[in-house]
N, C-alpha and C positions, 0 to 999 in steps of 0.2 A: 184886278179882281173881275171874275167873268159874273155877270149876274144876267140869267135866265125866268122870264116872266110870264108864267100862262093866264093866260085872260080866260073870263066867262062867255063861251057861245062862242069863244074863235078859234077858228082847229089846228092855228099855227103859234107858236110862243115866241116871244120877242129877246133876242140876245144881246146883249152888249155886255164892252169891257169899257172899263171904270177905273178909274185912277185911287176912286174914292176905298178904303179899307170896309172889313166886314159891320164893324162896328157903325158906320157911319151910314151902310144901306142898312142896317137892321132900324137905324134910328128911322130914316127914313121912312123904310115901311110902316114902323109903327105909328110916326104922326101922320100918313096917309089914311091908314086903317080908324082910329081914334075915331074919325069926326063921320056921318055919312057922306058929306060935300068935299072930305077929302081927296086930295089929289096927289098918287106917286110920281116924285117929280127927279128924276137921274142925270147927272149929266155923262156923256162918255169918254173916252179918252181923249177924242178928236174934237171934243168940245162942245157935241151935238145935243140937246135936252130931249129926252122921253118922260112922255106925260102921261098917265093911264089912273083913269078913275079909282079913287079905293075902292069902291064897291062892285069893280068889275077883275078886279086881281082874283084869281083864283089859285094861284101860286108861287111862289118866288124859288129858286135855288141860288145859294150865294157860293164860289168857288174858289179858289184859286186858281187859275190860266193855266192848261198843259202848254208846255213848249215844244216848239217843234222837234224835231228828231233829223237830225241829219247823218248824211252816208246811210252804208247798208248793214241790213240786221242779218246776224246770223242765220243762214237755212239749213 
């Protein structure tokens, strides 16, 4: 699952892929958001944690992962 994260006052969004299902970053987010002193806390595929303030999330996109494309496309 590719899950895409824009922060407040930062002009760059944060990407990662996730092992974890939709259902389980949504939980997420919402116990981050819930509390002021919460914290969204992801881990990645490769096993790495991202930590980003609830109150600095200014938005999430949750996706399914395009796959690559191999060979050549019709011209």
């Amino acid at each position: 699952m590719e899950v895409t994260i824009g922060v407040q006052n930062v002009a760059r969004e944060l990407s990662l892929e996730t092992d974890a299902d939709a259902a389980e970053v949504a939980k997420a987010v919402d116990a981050a958001l819930a509390s002021p002193e919460g914290v969204l806390r992801l881990t990645d595929s490769k096993g790495r944690t991202v930590l980003v303030p609830g109150r600095a999330v200014g938005w999430i996109q949750v996706g399914e992962s395009e796959k690559g494309k191999v060979g050549f496309g019709a011209i």
